[in-house]
DRENZASE-531336 format. One line per 3 residues: their letters; for each residue x, y, z of N, C-alpha, C. Coordinates in nm, 4 decimals, decimal comma, always signed. Example, Ala and Ser with C-alpha at 12.3 -4.5 7.8 and 13.67 -1.06 7.14 Angstrom:
% DRENZASE-531336
AS = +1,3190/-0,5690/+0,7800/+1,2300/-0,4500/+0,7800/+1,3200/-0,3300/+0,7800; +1,2850/-0,2250/+0,7080/+1,3670/-0,1060/+0,7140/+1,2900/+0,0030/+0,7870
This chain:
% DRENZASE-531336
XXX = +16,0965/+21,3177/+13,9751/+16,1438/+21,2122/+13,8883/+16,2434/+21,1232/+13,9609; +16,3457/+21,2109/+14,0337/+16,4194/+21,1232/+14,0983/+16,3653/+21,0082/+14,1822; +16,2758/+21,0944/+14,2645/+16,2242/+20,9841/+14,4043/+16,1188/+20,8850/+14,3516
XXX = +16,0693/+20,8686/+14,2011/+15,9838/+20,7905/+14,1348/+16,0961/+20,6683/+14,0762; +16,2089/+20,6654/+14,0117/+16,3218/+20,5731/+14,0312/+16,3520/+20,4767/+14,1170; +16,4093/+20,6000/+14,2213/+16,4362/+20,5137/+14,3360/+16,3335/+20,4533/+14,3611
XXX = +16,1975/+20,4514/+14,3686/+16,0495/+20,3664/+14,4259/+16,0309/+20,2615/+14,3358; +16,0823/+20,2674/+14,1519/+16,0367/+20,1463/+14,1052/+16,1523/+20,0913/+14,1066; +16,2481/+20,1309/+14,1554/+16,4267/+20,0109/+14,2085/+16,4019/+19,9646/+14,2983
XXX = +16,3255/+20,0180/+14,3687/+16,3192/+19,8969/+14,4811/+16,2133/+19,8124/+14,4939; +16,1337/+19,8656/+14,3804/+16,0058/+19,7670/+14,3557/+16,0636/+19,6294/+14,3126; +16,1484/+19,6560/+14,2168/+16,1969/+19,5632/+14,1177/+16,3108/+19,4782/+14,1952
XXX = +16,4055/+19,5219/+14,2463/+16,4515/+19,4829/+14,3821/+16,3803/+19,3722/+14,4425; +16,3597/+19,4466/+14,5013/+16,1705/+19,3771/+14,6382/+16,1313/+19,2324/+14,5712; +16,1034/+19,2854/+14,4321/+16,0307/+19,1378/+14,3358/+16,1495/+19,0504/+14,3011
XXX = +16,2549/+19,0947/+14,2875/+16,3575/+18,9504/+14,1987/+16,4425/+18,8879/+14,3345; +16,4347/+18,9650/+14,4863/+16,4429/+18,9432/+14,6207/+16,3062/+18,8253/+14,6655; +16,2068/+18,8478/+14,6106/+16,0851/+18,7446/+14,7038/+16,1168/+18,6298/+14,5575
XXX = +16,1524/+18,5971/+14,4479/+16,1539/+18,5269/+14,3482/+16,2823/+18,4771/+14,3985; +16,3528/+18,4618/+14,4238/+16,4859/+18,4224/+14,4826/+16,4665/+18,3395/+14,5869; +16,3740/+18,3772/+14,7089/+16,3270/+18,3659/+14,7948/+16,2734/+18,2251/+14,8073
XXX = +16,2087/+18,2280/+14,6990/+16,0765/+18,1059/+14,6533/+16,1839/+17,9684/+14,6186; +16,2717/+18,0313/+14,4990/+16,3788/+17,9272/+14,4226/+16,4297/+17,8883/+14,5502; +16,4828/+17,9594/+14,6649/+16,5734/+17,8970/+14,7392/+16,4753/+17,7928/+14,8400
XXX = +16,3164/+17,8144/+14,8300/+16,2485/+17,7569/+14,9458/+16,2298/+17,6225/+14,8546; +16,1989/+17,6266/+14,7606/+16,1593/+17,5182/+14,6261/+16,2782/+17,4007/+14,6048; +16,3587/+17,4828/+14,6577/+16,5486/+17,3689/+14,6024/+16,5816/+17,2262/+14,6825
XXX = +16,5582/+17,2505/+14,8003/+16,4993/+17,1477/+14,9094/+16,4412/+17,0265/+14,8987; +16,2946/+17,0541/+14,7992/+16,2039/+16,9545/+14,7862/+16,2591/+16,8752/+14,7350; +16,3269/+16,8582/+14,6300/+16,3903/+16,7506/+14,5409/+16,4667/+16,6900/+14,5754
XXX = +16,5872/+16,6632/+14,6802/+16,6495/+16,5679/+14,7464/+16,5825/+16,5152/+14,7768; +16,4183/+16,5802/+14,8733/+16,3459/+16,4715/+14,9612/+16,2759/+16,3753/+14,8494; +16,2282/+16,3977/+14,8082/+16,1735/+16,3206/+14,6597/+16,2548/+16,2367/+14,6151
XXX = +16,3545/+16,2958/+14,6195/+16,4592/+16,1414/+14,5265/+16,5016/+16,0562/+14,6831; +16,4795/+16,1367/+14,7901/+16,5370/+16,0380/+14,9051/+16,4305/+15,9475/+14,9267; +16,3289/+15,9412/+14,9043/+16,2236/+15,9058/+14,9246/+16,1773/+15,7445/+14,8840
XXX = +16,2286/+15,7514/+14,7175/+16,2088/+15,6478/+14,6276/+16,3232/+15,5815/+14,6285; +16,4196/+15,6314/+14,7123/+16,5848/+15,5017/+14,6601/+16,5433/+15,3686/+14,7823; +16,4721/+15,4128/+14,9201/+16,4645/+15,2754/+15,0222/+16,3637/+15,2278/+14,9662
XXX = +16,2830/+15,2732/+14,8436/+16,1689/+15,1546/+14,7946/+16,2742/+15,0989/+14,6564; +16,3446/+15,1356/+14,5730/+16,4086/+15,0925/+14,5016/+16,4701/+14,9552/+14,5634; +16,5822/+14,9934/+14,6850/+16,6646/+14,8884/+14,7527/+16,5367/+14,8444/+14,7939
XXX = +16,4217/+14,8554/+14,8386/+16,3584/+14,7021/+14,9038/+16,3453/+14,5587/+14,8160; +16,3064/+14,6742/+14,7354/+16,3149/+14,5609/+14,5761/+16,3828/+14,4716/+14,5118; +16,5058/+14,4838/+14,5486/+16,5919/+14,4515/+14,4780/+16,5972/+14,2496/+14,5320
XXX = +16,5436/+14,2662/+14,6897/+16,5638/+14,1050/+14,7267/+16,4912/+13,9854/+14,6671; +16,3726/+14,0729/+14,6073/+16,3071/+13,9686/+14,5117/+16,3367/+13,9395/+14,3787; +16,4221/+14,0299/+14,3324/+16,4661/+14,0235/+14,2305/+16,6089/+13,9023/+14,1936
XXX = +16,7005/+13,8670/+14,3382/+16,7786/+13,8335/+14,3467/+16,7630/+13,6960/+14,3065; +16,8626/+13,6213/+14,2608/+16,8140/+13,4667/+14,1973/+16,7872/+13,3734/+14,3560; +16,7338/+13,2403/+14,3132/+16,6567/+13,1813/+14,4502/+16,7624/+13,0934/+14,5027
XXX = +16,8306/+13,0561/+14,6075/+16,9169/+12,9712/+14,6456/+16,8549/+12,8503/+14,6520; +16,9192/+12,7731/+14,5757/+16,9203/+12,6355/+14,4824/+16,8740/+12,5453/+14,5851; +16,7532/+12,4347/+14,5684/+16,6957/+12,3801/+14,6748/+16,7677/+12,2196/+14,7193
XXX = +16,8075/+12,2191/+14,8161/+16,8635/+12,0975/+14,8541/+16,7985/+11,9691/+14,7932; +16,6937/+11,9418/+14,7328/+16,6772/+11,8452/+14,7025/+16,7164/+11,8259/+14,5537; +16,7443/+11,9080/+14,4911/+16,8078/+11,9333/+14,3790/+16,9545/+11,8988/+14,3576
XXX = +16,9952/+11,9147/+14,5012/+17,1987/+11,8707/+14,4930/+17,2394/+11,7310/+14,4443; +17,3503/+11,6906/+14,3618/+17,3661/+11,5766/+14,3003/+17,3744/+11,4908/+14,4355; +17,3931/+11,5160/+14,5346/+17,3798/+11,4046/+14,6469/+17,2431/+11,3499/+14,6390
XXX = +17,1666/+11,4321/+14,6461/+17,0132/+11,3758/+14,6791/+16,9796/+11,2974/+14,5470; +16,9869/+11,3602/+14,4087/+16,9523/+11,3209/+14,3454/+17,0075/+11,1968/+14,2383; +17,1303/+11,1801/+14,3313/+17,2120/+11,0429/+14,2881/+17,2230/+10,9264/+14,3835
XXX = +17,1260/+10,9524/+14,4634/+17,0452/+10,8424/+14,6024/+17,0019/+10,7363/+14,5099; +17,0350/+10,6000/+14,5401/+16,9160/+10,4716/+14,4751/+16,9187/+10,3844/+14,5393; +16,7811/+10,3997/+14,5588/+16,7237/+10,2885/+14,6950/+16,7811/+10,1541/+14,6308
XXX = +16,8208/+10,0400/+14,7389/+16,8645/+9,8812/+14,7508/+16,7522/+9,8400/+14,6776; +16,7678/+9,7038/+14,7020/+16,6702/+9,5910/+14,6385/+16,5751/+9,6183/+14,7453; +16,4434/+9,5966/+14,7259/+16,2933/+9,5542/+14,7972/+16,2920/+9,4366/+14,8653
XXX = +16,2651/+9,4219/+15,0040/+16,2190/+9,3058/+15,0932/+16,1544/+9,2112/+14,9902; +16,1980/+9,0746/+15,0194/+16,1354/+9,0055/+14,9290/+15,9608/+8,9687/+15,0165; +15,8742/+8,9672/+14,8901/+15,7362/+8,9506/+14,9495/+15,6492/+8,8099/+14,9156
XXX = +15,5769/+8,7583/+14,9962/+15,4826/+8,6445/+14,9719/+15,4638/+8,6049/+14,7817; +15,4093/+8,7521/+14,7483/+15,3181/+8,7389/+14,6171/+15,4790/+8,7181/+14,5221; +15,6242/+8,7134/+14,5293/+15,7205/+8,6877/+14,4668/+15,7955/+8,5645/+14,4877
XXX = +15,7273/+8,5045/+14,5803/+15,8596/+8,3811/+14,5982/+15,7491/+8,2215/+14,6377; +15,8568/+8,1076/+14,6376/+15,7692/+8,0244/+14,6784/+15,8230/+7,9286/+14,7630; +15,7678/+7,8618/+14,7960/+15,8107/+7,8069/+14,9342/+15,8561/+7,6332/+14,9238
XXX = +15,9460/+7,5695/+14,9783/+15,9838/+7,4238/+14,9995/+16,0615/+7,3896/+15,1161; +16,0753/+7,2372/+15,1369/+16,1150/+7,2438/+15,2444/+16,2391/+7,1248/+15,1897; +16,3113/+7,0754/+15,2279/+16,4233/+6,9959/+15,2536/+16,4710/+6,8952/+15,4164
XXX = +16,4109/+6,7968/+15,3904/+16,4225/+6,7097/+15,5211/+16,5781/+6,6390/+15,5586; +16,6612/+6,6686/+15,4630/+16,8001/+6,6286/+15,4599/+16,8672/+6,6662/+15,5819; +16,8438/+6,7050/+15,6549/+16,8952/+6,7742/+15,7753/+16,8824/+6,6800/+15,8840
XXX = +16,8017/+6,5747/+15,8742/+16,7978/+6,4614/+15,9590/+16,7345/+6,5538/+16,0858; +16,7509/+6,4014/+16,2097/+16,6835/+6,4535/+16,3318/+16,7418/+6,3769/+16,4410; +16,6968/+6,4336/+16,5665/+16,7476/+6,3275/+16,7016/+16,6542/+6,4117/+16,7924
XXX = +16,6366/+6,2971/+16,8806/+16,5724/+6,3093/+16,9742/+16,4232/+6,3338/+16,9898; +16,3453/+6,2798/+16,8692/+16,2403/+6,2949/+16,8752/+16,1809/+6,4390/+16,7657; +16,2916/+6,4806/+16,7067/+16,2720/+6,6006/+16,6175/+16,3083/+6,5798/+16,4848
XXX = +16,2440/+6,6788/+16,4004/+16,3041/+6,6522/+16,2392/+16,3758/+6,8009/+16,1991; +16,5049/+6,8158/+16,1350/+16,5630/+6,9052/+16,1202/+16,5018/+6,9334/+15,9824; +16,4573/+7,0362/+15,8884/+16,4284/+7,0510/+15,7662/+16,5065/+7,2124/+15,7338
XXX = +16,5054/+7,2003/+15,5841/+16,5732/+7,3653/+15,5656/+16,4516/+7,4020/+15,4187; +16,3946/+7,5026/+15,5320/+16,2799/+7,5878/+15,4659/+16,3590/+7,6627/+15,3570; +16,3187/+7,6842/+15,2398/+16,3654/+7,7614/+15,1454/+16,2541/+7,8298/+15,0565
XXX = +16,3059/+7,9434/+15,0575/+16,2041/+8,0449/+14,9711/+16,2769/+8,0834/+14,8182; +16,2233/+8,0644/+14,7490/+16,2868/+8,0918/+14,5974/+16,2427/+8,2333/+14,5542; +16,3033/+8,3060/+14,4431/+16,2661/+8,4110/+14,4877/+16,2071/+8,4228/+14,3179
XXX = +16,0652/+8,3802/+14,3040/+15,9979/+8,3865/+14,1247/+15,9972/+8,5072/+14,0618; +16,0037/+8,6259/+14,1358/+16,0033/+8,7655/+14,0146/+16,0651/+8,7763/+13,9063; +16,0800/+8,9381/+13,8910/+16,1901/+8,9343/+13,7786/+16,2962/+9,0292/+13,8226
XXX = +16,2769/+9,0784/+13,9429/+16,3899/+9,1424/+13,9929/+16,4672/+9,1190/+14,1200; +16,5734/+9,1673/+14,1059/+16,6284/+9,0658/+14,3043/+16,5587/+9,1718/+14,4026; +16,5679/+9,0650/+14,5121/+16,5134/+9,1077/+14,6203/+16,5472/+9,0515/+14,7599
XXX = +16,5597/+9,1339/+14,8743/+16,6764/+9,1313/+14,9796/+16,5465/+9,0077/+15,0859; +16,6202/+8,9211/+15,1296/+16,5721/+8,8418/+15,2090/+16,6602/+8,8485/+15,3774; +16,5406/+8,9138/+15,4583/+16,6523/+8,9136/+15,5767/+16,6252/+8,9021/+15,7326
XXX = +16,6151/+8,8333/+15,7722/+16,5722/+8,8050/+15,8995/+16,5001/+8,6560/+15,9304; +16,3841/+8,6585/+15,9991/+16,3411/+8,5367/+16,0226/+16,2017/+8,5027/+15,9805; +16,1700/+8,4205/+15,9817/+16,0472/+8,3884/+15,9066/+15,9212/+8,3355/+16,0139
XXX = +15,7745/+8,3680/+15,9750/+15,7174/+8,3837/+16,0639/+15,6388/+8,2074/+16,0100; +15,6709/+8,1252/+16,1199/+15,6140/+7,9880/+16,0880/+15,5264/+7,9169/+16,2019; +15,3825/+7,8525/+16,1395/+15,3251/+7,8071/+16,2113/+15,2377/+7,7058/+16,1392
XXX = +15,1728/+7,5715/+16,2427/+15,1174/+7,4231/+16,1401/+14,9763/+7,5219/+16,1573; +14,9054/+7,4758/+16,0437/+14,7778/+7,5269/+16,0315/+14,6633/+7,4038/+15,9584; +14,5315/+7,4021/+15,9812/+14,4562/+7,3263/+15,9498/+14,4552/+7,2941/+15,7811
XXX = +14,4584/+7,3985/+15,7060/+14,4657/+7,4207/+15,5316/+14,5503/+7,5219/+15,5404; +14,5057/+7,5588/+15,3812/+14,5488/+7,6300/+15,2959/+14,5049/+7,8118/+15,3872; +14,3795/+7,7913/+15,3642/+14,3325/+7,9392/+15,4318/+14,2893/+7,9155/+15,5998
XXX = +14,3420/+7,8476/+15,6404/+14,2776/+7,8250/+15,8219/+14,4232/+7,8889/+15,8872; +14,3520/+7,9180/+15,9920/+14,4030/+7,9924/+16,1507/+14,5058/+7,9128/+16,1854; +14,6116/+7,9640/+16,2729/+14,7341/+7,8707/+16,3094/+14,7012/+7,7799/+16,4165
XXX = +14,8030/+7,6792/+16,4160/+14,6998/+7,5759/+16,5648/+14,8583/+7,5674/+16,6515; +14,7871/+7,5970/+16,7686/+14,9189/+7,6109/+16,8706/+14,9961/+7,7158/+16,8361; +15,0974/+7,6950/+16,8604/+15,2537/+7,8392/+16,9068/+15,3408/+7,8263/+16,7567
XXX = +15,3233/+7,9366/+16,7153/+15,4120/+7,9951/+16,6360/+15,5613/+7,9450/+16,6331; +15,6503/+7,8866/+16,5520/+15,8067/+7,8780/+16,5773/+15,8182/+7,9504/+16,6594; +15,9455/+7,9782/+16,7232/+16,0226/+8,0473/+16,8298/+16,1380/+8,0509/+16,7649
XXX = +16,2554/+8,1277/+16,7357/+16,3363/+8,2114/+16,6856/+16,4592/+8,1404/+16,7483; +16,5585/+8,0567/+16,6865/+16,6525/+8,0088/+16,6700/+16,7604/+8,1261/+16,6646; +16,8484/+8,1486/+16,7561/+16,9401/+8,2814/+16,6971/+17,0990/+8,2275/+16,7446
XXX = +17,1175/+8,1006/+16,7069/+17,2743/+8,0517/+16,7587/+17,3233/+8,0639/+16,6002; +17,2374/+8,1285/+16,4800/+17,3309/+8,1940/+16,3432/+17,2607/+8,3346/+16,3478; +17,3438/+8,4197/+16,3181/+17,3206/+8,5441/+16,2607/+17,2526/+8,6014/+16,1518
XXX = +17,1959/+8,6672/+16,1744/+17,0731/+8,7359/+16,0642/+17,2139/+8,7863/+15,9633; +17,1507/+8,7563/+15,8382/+17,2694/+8,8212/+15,7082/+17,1735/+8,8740/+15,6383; +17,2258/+8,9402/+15,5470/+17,1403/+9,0234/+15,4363/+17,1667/+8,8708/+15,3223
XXX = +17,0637/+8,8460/+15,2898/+17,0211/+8,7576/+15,1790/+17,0159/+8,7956/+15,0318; +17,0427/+8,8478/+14,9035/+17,0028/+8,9154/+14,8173/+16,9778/+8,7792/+14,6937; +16,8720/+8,7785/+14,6698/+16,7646/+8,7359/+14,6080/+16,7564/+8,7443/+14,4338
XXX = +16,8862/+8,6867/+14,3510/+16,8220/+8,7187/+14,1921/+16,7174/+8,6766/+14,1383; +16,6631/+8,7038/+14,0331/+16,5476/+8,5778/+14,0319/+16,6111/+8,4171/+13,9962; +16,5272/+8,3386/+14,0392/+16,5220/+8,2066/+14,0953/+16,5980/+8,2325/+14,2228
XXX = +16,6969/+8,2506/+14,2651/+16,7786/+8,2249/+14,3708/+16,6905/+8,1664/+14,4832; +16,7861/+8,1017/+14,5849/+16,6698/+8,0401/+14,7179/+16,7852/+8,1194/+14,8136; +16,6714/+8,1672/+14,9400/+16,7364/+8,1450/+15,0725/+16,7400/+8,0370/+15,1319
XXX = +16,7700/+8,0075/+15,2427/+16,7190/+7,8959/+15,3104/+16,7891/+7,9619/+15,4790; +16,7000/+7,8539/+15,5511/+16,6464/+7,8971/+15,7208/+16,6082/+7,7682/+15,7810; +16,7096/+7,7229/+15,8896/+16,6776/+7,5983/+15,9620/+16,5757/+7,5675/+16,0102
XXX = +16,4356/+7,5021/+15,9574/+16,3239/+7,4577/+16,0707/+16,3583/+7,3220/+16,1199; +16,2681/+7,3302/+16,2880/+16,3060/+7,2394/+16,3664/+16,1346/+7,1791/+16,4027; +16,1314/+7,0376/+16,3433/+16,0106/+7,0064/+16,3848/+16,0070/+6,9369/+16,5163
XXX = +15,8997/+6,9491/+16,6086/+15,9502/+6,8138/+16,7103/+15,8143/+6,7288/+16,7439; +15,8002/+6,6223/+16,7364/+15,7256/+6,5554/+16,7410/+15,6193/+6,5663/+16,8065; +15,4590/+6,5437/+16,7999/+15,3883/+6,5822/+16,8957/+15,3123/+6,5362/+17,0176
XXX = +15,4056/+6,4021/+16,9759/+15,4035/+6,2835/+17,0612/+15,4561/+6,2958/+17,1590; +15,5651/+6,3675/+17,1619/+15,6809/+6,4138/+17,2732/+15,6089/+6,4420/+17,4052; +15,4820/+6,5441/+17,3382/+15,4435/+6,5635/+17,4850/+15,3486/+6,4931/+17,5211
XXX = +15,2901/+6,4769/+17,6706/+15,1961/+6,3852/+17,7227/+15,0931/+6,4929/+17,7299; +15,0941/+6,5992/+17,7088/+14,9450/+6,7144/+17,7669/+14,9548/+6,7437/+17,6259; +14,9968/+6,6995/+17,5251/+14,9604/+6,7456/+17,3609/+14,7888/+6,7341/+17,3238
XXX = +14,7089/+6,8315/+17,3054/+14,6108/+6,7984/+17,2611/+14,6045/+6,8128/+17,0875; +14,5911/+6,6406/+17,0353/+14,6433/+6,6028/+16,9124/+14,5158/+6,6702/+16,8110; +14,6383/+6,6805/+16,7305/+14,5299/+6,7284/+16,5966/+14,5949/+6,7275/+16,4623
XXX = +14,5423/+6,7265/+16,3653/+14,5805/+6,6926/+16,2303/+14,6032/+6,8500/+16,1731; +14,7245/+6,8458/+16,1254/+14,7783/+6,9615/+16,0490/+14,7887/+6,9594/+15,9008; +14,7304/+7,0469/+15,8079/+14,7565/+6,9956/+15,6841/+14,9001/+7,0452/+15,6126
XXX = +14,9925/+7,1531/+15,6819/+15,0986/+7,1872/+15,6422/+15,1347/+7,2975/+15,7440; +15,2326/+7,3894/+15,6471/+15,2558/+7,5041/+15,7058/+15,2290/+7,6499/+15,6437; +15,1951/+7,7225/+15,7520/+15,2042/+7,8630/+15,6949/+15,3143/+7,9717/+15,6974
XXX = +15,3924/+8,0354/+15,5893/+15,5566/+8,0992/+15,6298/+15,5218/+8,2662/+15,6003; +15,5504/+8,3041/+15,6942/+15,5565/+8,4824/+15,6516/+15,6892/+8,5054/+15,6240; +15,7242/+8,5150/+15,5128/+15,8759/+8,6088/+15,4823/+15,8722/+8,7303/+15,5945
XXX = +15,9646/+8,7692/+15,5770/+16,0327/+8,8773/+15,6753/+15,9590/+9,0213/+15,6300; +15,9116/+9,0567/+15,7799/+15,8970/+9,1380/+15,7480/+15,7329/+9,1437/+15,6951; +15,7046/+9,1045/+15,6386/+15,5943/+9,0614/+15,5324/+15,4260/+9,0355/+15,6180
XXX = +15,3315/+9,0786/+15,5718/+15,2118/+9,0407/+15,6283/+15,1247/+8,9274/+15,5364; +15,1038/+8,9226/+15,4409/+15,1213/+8,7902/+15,3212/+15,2005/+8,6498/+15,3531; +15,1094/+8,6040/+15,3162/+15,1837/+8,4196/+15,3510/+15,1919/+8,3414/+15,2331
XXX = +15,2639/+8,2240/+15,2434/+15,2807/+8,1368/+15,1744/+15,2341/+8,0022/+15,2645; +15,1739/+7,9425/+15,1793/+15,1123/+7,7992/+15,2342/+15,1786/+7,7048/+15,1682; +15,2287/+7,5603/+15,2460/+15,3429/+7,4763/+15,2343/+15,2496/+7,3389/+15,2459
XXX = +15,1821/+7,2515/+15,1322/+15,1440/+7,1553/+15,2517/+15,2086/+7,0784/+15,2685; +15,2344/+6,9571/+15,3658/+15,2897/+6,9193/+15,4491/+15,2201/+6,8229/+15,6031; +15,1095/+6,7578/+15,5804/+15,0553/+6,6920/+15,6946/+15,1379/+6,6464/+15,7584
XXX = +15,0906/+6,6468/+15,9021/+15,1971/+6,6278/+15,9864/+15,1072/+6,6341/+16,1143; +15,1321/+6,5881/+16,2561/+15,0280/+6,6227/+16,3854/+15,0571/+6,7594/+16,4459; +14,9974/+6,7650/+16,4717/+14,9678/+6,9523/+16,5743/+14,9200/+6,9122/+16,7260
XXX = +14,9311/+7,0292/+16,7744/+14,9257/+7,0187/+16,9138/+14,8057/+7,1596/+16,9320; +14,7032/+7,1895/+16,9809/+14,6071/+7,2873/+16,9954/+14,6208/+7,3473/+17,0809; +14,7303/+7,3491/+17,1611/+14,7910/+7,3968/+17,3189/+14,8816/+7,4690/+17,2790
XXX = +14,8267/+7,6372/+17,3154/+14,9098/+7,7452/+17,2770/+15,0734/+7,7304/+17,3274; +15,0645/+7,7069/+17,4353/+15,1425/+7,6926/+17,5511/+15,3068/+7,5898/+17,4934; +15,2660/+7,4812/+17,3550/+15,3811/+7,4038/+17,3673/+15,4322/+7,4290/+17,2042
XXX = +15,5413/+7,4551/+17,2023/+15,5881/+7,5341/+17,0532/+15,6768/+7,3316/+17,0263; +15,6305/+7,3737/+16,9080/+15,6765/+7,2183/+16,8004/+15,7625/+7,2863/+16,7390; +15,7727/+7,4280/+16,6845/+15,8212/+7,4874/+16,6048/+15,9610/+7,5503/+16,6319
XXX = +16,1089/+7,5566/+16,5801/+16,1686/+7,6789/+16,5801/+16,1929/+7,7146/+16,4854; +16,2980/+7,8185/+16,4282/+16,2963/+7,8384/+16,3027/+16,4363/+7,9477/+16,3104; +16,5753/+7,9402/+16,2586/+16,7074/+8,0136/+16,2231/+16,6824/+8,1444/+16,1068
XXX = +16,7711/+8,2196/+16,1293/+16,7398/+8,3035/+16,0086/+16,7828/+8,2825/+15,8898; +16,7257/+8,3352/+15,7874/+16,7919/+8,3107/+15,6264/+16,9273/+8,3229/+15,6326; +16,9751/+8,2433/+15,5506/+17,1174/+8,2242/+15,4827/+17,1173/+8,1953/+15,3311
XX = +17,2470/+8,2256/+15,2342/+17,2490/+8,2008/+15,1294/+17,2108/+8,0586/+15,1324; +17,1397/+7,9740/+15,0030/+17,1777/+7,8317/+14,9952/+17,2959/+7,7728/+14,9348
């Protein structure tokens, strides 16, 4: 009886020894498990974070307002003024562009002038040439307002190699501008690229 005791004590022993055994091998796993899921938690979190606010959104950008618009052909109209007198065989005139829209618009630089046969014909001879003893100004344009820009006619008589021809006016490109305005204005032309009749100052207030 005795030595049957002692054999199921240490049975029982033996068993709550390998059950112990197990708990202590089992205890482990669960840190790794929770260690596991916290660097996918934190990955997460950067998308979650609010979006840093986009520069075009800042009251700088969005309190930007563009100037007045280049004034264009299809807004203004064209005259000339011979009051400017002449010498030496030339006529001083002051080209002026009015400005017909309904909103202002910046007039600025020089104007692209040349005598032409009509209304819709090709230029004859040399383009003005660019007067620059006044300074280009910014022009600003309400409606009606005029710029005005010194043209210099010179006679085409002047020259002896003029090959003569009949001009029915002029053609003016505002600044800038690919659109024209037609001026008529008969007057003689010269068909010789080579001899400019034309100059032309930049806009100024009138």
């Amino acid at each position: 009886m005795t030595s049957l005791r002692i054999s199921q004590g240490f049975v029982i022993t033996t068993a709550v020894a390998a059950a112990a055994l197990m708990l202590t091998a089992c205890g482990p796993s669960q840190p790794q498990t929770q260690g596991t899921t916290t660097p996918g938690t934190n990955s997460a979190s950067p998308s979650t974070a609010p979006a840093t606010p986009d520069a075009s959104a800042s009251p700088s950008a969005t309190n930007t307002q563009a100037g007045p618009a280049l004034c264009k052909a299809a807004t203004l109209s064209a005259a000339t003024d011979a009051s400017g007198g002449g010498a030496a065989g030339s006529v001083y005139m002051k080209l002026n562009l009015t400005n017909t829209g309904t909103e202002p618009c910046l007039l600025k630089g020089y104007p692209g002038v040349s005598l032409t046969a009509n209304a819709d014909g090709a230029p004859i001879g040399a383009a003005a040439t660019r007067d620059e003893s006044t300074p280009v100004a910014d022009v600003l344009l309400a409606p009606g307002q005029t710029g005005t820009a010194v043209l210099r006619y010179t006679q085409a008589a002047n020259y002896s190699d003029c090959t003569l021809t009949d001009a029915a006016g002029y053609r003016i490109y505002p600044p800038e501008d690919t659109a024209s305005l037609f001026l008529p204005q008969p007057t003689s032309a010269c068909t010789n690229a080579n001899i400019a009749l034309l100059s032309v100052g930049a806009f100024q207030p009138a």
